[in-house]
C-alpha positions in Angstrom: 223.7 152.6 -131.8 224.3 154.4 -128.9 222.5 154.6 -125.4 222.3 156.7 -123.1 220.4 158.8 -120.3 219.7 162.8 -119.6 222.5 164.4 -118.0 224.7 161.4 -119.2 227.8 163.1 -120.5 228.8 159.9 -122.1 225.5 159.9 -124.1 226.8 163.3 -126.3 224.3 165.7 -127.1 221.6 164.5 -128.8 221.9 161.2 -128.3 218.1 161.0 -128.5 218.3 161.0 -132.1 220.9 158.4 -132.2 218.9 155.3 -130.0 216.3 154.2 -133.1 216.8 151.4 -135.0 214.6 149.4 -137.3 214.1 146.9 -134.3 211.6 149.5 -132.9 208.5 151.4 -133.9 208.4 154.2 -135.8 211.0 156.7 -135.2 208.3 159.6 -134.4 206.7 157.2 -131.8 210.0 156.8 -130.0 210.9 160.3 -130.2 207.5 161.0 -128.8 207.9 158.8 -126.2 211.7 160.0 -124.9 209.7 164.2 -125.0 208.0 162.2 -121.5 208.1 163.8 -118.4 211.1 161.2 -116.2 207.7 159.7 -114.3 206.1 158.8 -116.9 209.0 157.3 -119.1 209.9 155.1 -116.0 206.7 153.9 -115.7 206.2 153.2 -119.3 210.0 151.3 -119.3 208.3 149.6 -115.8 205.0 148.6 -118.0 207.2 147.0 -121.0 209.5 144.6 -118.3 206.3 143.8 -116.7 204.8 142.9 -120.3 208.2 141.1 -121.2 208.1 139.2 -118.0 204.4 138.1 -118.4 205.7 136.5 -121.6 208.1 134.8 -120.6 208.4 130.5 -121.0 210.9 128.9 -118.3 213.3 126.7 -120.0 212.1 123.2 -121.1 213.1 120.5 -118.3 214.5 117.1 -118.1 213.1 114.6 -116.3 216.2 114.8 -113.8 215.7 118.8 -113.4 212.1 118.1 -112.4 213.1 115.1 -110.0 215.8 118.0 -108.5 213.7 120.0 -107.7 210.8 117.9 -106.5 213.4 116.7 -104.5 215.3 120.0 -102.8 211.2 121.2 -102.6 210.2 118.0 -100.2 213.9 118.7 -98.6 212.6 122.4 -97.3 209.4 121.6 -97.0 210.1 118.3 -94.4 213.1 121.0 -92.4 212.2 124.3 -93.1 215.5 125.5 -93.4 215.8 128.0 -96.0 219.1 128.1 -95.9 221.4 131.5 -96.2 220.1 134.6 -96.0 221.7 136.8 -99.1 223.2 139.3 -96.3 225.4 136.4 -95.0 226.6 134.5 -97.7 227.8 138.1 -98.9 229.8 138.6 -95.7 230.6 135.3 -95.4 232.5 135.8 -98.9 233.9 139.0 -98.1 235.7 137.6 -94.9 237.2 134.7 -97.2 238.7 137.6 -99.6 
């Protein structure tokens, strides 16, 4: 199967054809869908993650995950500290390269 995106000069012309696989609905309903105006495919492709994210079931944890994070969660909560900011530990590891 190959993916792709307009414009993409990787993707090969018409790649549209070539992204359906028994894995998704009918192969009129997703041609259908990829004849959508940009703004409304993102916004369908934003609707699906949001669906797939709804659905999703953390992973099962051990009595020793839970007592972790209880535990790092009373830490922050007693100092406040939230630690690095994402900005920093990024320069902080550039500087060690």
């Amino acid at each position: 199967m190959r993916w792709g995106c307009e414009g993409d000069a990787s993707a090969g012309p018409g790649y549209r054809e070539n992204i359906w696989s028994p894995a998704l609905p009918a192969r009129h309903v997703v041609n259908d869908l990829l004849t959508l105006p940009l703004a409304q495919r993102l916004e369908l492709v934003q609707s699906l993650w949001d669906s797939i994210a709804a659905e999703q079931i953390g992973p099962e944890l051990t009595e020793a995950d839970r007592q972790l994070i209880d535990q790092r969660l009373e830490s922050f909560l007693a100092d406040g500290n939230p630690g690095l900011d994402a900005d920093e530990v990024l320069n902080a590891l550039e500087q060690s390269l």
